[in-house]
N, CA, C and O atoms as a CHARMM CRD file, in Angstrom:
* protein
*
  288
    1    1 UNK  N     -8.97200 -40.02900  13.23800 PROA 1      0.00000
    2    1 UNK  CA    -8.55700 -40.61100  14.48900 PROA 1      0.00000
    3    1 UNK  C     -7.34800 -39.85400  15.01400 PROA 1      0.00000
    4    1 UNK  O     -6.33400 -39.66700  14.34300 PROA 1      0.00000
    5    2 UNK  N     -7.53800 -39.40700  16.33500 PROA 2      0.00000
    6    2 UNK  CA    -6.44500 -38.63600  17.03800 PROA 2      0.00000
    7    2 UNK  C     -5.62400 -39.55900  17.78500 PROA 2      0.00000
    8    2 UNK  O     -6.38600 -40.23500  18.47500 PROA 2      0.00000
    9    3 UNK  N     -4.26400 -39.94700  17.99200 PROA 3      0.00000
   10    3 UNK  CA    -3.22500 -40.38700  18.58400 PROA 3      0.00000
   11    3 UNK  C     -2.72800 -39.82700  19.59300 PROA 3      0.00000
   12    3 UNK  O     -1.72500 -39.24100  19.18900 PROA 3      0.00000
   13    4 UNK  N     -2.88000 -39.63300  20.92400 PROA 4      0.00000
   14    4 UNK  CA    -2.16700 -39.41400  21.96100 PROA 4      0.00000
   15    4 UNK  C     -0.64100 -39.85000  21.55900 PROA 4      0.00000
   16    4 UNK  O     -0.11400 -40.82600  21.02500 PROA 4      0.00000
   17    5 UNK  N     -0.12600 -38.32900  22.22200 PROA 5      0.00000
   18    5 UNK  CA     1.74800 -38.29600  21.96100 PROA 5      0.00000
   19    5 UNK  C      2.24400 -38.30300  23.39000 PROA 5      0.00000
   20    5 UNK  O      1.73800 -37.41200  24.07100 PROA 5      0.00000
   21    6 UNK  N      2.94200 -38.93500  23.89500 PROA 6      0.00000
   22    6 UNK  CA     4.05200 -38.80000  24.71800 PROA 6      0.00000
   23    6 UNK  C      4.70500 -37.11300  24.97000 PROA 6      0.00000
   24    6 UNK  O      5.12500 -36.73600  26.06400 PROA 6      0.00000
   25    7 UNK  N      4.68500 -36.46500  24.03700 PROA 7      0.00000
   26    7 UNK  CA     4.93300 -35.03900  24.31700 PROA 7      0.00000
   27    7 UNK  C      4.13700 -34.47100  24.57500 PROA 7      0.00000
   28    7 UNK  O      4.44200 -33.39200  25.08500 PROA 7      0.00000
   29    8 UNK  N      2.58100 -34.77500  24.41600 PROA 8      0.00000
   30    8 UNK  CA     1.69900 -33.75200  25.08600 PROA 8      0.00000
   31    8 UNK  C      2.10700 -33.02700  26.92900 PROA 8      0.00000
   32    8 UNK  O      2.05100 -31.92700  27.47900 PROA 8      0.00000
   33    9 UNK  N      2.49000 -34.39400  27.29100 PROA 9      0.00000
   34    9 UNK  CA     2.82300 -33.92600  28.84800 PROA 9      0.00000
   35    9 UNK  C      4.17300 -32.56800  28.91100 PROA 9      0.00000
   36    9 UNK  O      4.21700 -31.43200  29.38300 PROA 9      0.00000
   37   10 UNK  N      4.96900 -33.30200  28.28800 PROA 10     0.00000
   38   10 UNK  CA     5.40800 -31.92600  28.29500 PROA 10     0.00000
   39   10 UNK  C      5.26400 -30.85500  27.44300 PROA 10     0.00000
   40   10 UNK  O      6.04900 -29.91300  27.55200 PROA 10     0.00000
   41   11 UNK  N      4.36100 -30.83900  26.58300 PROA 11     0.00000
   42   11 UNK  CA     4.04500 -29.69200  25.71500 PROA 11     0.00000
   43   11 UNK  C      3.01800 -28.56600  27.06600 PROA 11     0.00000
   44   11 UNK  O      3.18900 -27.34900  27.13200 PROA 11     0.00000
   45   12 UNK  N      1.95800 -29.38900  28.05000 PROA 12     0.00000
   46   12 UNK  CA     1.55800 -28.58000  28.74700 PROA 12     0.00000
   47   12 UNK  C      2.63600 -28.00800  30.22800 PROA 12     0.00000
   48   12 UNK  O      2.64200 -26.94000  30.84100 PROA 12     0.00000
   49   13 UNK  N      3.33800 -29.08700  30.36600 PROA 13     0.00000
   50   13 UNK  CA     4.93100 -28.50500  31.45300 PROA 13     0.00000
   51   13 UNK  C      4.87500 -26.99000  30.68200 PROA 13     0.00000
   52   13 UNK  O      4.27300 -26.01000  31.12200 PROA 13     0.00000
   53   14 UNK  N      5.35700 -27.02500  29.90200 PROA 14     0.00000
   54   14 UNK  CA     6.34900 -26.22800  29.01000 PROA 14     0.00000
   55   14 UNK  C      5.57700 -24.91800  29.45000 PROA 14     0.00000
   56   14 UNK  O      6.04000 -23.91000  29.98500 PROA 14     0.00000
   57   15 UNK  N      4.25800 -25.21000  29.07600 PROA 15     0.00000
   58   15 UNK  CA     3.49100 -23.72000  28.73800 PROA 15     0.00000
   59   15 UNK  C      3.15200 -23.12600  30.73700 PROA 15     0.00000
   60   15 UNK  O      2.54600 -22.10400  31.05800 PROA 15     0.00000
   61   16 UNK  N      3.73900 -24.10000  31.65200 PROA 16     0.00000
   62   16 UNK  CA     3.46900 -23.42500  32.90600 PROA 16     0.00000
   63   16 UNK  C      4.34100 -22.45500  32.60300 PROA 16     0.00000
   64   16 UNK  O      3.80800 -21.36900  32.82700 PROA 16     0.00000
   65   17 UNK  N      5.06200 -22.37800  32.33500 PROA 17     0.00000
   66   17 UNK  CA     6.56500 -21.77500  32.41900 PROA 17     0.00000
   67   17 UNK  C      6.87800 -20.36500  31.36100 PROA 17     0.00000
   68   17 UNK  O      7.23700 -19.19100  31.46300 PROA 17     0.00000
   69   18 UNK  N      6.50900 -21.27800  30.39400 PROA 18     0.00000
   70   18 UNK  CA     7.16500 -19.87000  28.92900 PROA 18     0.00000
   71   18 UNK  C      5.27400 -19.78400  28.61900 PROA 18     0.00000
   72   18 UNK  O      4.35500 -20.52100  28.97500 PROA 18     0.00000
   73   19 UNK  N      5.31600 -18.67300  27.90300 PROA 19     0.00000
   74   19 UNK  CA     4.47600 -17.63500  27.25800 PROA 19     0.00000
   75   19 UNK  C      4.39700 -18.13700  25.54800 PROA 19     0.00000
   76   19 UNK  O      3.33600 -18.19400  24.92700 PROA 19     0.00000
   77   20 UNK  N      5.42800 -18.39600  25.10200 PROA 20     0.00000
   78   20 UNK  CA     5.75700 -18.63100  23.75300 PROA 20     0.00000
   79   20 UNK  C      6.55500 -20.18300  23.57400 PROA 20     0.00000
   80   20 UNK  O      7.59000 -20.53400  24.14200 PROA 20     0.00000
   81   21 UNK  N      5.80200 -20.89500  22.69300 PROA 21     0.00000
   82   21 UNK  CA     6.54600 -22.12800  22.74900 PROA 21     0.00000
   83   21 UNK  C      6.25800 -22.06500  21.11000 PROA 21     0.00000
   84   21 UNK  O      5.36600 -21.54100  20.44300 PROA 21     0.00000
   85   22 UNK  N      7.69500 -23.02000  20.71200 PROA 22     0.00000
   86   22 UNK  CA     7.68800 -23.33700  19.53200 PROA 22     0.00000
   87   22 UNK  C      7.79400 -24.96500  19.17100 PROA 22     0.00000
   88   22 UNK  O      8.60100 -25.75500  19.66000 PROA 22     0.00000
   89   23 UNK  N      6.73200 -25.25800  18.15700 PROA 23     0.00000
   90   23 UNK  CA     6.46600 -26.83300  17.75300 PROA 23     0.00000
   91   23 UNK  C      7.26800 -26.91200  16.43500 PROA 23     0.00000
   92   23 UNK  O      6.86700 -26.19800  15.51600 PROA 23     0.00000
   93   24 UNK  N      8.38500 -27.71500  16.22300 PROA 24     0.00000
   94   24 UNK  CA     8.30300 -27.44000  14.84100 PROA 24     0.00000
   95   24 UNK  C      8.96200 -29.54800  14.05300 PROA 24     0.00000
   96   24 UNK  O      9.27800 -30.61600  14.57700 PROA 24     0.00000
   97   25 UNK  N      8.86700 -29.17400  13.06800 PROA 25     0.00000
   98   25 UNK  CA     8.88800 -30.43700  12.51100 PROA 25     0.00000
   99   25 UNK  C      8.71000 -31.08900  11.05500 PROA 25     0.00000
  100   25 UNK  O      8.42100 -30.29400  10.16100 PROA 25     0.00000
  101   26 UNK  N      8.81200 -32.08900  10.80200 PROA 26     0.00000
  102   26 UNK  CA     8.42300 -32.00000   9.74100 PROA 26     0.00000
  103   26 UNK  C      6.90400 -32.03100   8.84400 PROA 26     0.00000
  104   26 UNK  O      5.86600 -32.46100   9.34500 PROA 26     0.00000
  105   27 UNK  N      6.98100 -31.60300   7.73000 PROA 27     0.00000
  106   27 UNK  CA     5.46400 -31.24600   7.33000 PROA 27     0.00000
  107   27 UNK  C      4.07500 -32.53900   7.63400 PROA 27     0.00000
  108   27 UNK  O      3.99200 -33.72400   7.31100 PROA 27     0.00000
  109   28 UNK  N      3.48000 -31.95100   8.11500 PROA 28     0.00000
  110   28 UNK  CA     1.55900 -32.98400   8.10200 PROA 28     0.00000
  111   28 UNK  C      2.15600 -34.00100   9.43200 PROA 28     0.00000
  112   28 UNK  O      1.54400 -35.05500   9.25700 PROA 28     0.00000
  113   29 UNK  N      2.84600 -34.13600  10.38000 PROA 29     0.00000
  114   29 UNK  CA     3.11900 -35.12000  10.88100 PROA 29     0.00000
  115   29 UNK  C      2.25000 -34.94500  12.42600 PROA 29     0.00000
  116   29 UNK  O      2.42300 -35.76500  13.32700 PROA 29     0.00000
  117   30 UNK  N      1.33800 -33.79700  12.56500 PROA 30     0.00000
  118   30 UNK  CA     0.21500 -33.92600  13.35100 PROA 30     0.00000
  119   30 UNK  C      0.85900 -32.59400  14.37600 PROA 30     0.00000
  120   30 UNK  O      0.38600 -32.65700  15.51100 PROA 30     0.00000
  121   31 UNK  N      1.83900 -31.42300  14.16900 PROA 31     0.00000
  122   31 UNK  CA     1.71500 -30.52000  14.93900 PROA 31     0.00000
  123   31 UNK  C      1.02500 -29.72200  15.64500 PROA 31     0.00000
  124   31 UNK  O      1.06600 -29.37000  16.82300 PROA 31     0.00000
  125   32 UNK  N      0.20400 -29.41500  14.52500 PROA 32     0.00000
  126   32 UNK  CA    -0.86100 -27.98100  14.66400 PROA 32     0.00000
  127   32 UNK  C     -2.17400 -29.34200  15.42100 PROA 32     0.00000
  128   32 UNK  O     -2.97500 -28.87700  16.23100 PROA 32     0.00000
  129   33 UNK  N     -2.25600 -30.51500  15.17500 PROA 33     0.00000
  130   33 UNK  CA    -3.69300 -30.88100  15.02400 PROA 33     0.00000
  131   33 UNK  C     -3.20400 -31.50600  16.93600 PROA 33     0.00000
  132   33 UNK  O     -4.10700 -31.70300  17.74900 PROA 33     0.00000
  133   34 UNK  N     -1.78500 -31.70500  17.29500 PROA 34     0.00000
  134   34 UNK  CA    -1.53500 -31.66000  18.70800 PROA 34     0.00000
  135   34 UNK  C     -1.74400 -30.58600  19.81100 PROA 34     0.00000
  136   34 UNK  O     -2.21500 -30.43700  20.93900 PROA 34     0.00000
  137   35 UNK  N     -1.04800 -29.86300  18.70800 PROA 35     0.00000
  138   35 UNK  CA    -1.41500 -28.31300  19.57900 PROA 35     0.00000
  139   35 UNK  C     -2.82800 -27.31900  19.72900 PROA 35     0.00000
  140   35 UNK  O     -2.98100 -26.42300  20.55900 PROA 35     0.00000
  141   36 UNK  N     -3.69700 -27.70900  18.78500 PROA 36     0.00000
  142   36 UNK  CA    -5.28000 -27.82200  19.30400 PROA 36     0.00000
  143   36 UNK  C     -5.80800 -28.87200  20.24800 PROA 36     0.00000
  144   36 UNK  O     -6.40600 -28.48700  21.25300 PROA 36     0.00000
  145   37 UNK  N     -5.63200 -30.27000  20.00700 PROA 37     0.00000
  146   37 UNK  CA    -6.07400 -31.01400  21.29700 PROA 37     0.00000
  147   37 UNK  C     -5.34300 -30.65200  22.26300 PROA 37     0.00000
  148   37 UNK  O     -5.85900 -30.60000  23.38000 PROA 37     0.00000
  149   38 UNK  N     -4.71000 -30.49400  22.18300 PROA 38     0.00000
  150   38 UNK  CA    -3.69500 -30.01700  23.74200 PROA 38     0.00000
  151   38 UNK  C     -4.41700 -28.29600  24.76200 PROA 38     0.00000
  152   38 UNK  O     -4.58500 -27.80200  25.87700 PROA 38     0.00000
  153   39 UNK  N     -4.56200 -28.10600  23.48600 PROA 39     0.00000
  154   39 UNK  CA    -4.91700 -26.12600  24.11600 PROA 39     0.00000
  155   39 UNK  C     -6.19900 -26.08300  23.49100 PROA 39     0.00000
  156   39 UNK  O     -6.47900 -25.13100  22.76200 PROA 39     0.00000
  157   40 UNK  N     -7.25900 -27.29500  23.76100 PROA 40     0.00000
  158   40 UNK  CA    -8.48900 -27.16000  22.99100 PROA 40     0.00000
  159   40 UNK  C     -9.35800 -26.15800  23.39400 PROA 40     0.00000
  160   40 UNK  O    -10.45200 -25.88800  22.89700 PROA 40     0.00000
  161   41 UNK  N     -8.60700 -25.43900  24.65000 PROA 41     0.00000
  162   41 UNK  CA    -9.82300 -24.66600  25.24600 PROA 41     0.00000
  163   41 UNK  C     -9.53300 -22.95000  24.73500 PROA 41     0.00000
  164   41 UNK  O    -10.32500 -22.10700  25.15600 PROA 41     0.00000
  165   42 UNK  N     -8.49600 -22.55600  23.92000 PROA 42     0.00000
  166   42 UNK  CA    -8.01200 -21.51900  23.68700 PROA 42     0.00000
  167   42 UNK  C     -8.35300 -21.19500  22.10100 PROA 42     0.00000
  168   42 UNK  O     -8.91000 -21.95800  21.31200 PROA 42     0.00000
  169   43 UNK  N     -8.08200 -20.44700  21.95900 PROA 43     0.00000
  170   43 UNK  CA    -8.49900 -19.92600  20.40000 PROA 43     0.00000
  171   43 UNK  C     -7.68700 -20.39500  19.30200 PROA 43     0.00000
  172   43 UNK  O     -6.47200 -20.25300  19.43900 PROA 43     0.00000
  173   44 UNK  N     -8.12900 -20.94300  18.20800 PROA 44     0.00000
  174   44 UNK  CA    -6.84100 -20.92500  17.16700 PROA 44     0.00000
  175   44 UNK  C     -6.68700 -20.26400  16.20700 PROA 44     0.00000
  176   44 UNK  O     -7.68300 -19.96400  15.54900 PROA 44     0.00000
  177   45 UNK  N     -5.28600 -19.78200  15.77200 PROA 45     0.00000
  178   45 UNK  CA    -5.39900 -18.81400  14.81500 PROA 45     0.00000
  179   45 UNK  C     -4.17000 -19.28700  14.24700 PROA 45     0.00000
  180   45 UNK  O     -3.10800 -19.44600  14.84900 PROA 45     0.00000
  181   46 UNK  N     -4.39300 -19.48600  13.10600 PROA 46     0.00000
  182   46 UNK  CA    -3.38200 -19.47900  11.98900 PROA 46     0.00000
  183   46 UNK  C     -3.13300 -18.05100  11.19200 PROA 46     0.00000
  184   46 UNK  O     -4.05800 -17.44400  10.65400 PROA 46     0.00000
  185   47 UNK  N     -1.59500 -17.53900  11.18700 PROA 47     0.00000
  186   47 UNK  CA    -1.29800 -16.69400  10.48900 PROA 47     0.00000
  187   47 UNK  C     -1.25500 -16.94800   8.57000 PROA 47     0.00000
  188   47 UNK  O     -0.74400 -16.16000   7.77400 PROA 47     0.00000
  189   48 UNK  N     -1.95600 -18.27600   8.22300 PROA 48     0.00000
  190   48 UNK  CA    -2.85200 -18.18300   7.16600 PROA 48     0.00000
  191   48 UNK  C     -3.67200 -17.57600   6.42500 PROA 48     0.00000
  192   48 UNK  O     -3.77800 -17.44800   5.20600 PROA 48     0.00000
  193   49 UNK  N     -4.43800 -17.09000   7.60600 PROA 49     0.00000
  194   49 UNK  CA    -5.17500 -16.34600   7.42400 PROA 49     0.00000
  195   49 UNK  C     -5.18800 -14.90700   7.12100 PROA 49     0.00000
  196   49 UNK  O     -5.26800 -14.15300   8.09100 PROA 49     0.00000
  197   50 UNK  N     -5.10200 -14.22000   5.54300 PROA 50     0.00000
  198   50 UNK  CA    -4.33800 -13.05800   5.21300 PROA 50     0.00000
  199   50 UNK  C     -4.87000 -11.87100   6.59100 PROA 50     0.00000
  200   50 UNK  O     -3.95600 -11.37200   7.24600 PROA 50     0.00000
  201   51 UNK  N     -5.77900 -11.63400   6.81300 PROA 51     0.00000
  202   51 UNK  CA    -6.82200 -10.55100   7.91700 PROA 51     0.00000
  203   51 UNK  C     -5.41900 -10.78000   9.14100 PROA 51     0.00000
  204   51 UNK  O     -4.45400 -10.05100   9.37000 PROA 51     0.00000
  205   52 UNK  N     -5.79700 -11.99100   9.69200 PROA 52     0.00000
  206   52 UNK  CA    -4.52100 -12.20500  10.61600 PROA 52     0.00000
  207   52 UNK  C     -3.17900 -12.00400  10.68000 PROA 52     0.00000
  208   52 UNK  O     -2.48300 -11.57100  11.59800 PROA 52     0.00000
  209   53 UNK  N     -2.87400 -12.42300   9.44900 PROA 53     0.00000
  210   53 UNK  CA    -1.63300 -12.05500   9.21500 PROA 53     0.00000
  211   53 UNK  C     -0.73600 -10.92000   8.70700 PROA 53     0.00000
  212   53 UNK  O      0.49400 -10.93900   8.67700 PROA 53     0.00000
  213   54 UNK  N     -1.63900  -9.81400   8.26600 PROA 54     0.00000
  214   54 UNK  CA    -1.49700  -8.27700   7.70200 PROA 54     0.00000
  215   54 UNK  C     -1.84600  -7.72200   9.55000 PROA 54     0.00000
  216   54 UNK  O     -1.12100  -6.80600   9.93600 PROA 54     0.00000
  217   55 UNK  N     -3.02100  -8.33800  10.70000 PROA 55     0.00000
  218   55 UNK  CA    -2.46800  -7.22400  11.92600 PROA 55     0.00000
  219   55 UNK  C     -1.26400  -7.64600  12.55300 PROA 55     0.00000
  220   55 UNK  O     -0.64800  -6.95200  13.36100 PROA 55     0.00000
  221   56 UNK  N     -0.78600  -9.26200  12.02600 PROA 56     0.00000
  222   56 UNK  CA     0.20300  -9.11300  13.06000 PROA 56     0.00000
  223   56 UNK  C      1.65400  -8.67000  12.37600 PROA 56     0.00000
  224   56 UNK  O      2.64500  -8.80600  13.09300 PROA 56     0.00000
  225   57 UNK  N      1.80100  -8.24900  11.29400 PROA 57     0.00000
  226   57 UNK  CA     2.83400  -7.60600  10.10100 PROA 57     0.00000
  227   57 UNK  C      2.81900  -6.27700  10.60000 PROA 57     0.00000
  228   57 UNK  O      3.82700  -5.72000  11.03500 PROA 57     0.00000
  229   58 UNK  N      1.49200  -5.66600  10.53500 PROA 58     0.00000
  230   58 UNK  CA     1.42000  -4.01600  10.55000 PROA 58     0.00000
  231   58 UNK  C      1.23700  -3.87500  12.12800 PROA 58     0.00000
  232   58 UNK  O      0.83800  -2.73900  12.38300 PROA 58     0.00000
  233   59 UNK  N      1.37300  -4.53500  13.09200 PROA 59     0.00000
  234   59 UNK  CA     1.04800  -4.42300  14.27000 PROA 59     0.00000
  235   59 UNK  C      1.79400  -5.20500  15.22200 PROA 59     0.00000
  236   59 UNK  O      1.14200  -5.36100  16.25400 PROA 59     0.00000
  237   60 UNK  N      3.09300  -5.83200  15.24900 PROA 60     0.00000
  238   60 UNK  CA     3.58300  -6.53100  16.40400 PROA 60     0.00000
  239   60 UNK  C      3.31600  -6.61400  17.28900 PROA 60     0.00000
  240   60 UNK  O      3.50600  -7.73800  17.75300 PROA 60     0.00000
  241   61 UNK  N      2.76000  -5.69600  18.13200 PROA 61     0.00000
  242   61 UNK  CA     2.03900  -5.67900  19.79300 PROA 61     0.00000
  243   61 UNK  C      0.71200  -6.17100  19.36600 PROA 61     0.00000
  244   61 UNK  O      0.42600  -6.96800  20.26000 PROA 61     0.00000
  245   62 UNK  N     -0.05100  -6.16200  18.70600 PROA 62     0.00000
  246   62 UNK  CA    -1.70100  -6.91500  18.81000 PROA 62     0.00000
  247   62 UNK  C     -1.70500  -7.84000  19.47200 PROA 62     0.00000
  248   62 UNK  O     -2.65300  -8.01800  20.23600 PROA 62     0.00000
  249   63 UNK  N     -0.50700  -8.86400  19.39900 PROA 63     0.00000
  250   63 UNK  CA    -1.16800 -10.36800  19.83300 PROA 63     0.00000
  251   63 UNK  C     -0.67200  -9.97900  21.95400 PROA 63     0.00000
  252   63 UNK  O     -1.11000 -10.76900  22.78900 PROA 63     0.00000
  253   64 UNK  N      0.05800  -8.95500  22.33800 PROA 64     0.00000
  254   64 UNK  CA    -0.37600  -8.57800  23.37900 PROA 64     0.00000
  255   64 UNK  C     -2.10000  -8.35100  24.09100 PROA 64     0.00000
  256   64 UNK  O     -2.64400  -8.43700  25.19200 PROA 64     0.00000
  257   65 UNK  N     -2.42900  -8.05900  22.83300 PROA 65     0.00000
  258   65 UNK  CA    -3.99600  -7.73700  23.36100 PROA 65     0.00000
  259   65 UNK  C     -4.83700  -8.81400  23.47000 PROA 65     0.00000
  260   65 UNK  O     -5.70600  -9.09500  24.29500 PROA 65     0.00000
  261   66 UNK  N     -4.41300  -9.38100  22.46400 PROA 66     0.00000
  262   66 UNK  CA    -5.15600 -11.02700  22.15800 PROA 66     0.00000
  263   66 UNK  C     -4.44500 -11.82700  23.12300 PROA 66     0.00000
  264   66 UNK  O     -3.22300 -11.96300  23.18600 PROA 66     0.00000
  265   67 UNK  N     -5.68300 -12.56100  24.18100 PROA 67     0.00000
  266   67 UNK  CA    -5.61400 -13.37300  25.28300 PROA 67     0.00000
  267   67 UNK  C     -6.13600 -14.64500  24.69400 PROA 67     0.00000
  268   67 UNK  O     -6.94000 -14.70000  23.76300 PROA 67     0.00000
  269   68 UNK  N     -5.62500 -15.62400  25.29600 PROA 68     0.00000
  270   68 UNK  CA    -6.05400 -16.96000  25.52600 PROA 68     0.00000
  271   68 UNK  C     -6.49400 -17.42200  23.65200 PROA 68     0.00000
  272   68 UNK  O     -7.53300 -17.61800  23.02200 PROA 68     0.00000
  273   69 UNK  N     -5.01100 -17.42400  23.35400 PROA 69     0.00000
  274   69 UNK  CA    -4.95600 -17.65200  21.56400 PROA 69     0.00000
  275   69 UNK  C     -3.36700 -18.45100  21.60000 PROA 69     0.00000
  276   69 UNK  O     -2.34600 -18.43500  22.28800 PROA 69     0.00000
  277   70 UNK  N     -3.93000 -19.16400  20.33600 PROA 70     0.00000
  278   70 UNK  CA    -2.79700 -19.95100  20.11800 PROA 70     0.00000
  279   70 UNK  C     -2.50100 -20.22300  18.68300 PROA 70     0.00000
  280   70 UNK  O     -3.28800 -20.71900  17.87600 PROA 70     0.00000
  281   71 UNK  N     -1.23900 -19.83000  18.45100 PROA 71     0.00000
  282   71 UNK  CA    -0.97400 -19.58600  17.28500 PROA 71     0.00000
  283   71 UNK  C     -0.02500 -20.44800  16.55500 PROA 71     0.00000
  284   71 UNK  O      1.14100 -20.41400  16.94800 PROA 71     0.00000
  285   72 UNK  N     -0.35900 -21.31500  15.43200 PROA 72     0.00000
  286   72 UNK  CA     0.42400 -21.79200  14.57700 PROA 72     0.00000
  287   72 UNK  C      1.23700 -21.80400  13.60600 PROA 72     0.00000
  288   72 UNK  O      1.71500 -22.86800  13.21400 PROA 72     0.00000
């Protein structure tokens, strides 16, 4: 069961504006699982993921190339 937050509204304000937003908080308390319903229409990528996370180590500009992604 998903819970509508009071910050969603401004979690999407935010993103008219900045390019890069940061969620942060304490652990399991529903960040990442806000910031997919919120940007459900964009890609998700966790830097979990070793593949992901070795191009964006050996590659800082990649996620320039990578459009319409959202990263946790």
């Amino acid at each position: 069961m998903y819970y509508q937050r009071q910050l969603e509204k401004v979690l999407l304000e935010t993103a008219k504006n900045f390019s890069c937003i940061t969620l942060y908080g304490a652990r399991q308390t529903g960040k990442s699982t806000m910031a997919r319903n919120v940007f459900n229409s964009l890609e998700y990528v966790t830097l979990d993921d070793r593949r992901e996370r070795e191009l964006a180590q050996n590659n800082p500009e990649w996620k320039k190339t990578e459009k319409n992604k959202v990263f946790v």
